[in-house]
Legacy VTK file of the C-alpha trace (Angstrom):
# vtk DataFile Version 3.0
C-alpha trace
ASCII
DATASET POLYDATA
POINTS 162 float
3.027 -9.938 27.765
5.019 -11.397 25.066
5.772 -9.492 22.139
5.108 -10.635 18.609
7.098 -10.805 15.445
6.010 -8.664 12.766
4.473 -10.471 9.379
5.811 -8.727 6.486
3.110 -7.757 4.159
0.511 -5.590 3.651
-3.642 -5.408 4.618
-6.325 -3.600 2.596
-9.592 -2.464 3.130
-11.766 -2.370 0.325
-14.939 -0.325 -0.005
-17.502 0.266 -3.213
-20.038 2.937 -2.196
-22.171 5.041 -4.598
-20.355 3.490 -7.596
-16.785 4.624 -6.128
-14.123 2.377 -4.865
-11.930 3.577 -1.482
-9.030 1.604 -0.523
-7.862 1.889 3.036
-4.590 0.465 5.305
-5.892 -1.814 7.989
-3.560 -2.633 11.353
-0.763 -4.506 11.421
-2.869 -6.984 13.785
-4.156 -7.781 10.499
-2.013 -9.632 9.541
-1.126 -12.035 12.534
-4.698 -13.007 13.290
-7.523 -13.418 11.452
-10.141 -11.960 14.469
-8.341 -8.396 13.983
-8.859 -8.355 10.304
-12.453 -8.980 10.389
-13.126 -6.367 13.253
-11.830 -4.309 11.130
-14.046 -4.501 8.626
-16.563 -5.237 10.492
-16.114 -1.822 11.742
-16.399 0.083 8.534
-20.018 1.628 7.693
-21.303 1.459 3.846
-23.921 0.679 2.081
-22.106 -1.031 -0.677
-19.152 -3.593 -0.834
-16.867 -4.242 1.680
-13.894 -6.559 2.158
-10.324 -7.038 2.914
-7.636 -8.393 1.095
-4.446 -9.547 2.917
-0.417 -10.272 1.298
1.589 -12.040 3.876
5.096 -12.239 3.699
5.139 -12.848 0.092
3.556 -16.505 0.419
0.103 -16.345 0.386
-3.065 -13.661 0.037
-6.271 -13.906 2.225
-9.733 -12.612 0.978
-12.264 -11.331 3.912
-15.698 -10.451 2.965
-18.272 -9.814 5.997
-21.795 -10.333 5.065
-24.831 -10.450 6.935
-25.091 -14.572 7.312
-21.411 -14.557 8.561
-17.889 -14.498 6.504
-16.536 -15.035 3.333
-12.805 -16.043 2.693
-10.461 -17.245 0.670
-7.276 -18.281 1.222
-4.766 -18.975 -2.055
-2.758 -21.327 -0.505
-4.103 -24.070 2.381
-0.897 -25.171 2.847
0.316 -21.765 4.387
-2.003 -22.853 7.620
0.880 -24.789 8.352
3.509 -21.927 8.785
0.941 -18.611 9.405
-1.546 -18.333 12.590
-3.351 -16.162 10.100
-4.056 -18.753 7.407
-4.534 -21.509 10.195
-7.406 -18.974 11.522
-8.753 -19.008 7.990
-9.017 -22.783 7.953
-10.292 -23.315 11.095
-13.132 -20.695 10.231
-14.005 -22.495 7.027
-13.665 -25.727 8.935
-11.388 -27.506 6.964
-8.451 -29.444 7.987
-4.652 -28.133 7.132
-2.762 -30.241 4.666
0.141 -32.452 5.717
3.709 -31.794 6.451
4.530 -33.473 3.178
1.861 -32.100 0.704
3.921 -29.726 -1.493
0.953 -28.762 -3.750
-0.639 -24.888 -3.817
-4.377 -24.922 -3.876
-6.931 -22.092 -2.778
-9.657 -23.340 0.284
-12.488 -21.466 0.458
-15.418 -18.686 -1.650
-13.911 -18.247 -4.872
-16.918 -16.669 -6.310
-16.442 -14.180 -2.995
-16.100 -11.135 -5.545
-18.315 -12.387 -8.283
-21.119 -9.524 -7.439
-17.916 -7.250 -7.756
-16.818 -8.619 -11.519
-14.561 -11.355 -10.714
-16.079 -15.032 -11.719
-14.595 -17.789 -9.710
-13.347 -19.436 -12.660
-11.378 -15.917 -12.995
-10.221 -16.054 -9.628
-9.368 -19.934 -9.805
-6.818 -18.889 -12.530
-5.755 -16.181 -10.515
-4.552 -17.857 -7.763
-3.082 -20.837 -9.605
-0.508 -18.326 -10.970
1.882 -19.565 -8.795
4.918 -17.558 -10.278
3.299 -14.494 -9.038
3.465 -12.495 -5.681
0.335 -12.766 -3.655
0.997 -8.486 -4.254
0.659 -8.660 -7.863
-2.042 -11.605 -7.594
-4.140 -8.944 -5.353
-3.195 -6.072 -8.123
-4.994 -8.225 -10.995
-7.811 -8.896 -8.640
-7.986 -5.336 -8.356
-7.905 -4.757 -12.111
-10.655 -7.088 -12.664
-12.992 -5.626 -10.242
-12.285 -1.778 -11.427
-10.047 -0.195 -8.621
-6.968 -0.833 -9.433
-5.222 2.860 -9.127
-6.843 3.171 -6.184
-5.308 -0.360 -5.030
-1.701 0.976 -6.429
-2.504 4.374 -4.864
-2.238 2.955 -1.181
0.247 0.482 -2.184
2.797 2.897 -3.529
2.081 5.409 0.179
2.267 2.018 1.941
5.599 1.179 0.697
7.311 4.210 0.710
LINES 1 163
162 0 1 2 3 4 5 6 7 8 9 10 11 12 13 14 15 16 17 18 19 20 21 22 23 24 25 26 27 28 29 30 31 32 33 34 35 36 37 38 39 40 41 42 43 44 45 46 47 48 49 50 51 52 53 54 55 56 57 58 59 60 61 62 63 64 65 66 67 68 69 70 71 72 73 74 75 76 77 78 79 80 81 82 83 84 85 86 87 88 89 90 91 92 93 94 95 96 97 98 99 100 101 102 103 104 105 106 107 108 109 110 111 112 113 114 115 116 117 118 119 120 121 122 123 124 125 126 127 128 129 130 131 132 133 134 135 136 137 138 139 140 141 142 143 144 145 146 147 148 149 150 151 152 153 154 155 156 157 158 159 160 161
């Protein structure tokens, strides 16, 4: 049994039920592989939106939405598959190839309308993650504003990181 490294970061689960948003911590698993994330959401009950949303190591963020037909994701940053079992999962899900060693450009693979039920166009979201100056943290925190539950989003990140 080997032991693993820890991913710096942070995993939330998101949940819209009766017109009220929840935000929850998921596992530190989370973060490492793709499979735990989604069990974990998979595991949560509601009648209304759920989905995760994933800051690793202050490189990239993750989008998980489970639905019915299968998954949703998005990843803002392909090129992370090449460093981050996590974002390798996340390709290999979507089925699309990781970019080369040498490809230095940022680009988001997968849904970007994932949240555009929730208020948050994938035009929006394209802008969002092409703010490459930002933190995946404070990427996640305007996603958050857009949709509507943004103190509840800061609420778990300020008990999270104290």
């Amino acid at each position: 049994m080997s032991l693993q490294e820890p991913v710096a970061g942070f995993a939330v689960a998101v949940v819209r039920e009766d017109g009220k948003w929840r935000c929850d911590s998921m596992g530190a698993g989370a973060l490492r592989e793709l499979d735990s994330a989604i069990t974990e959401l998979r595991k949560i009950r509601s009648t209304g939106a759920v989905f995760g949303m994933l800051a690793v190591d202050d490189e990239f963020f993750l989008l998980i939405r489970p639905s019915p037909g299968g998954m949703s994701l998005l990843l803002s940053d392909a090129a992370a598959a090449l460093d981050y079992d996590v974002a390798a999962d996340a390709l290999d899900l979507l089925r699309v190839d990781p970019p080369d060693e040498e490809d230095d450009e940022l680009w988001p693979e997968g849904s970007l309308d994932i949240l555009a039920d929730l208020g948050l166009p994938a035009p929006e979201l394209q802008v969002i993650t092409g703010e490459v100056d930002l933190y995946p943290d404070q990427q996640l925190q305007m996603i958050a504003q857009r949709c509507g539950f943004a103190s509840e989003f800061n609420a778990l990140l300020d008990r999270i990181q104290q």
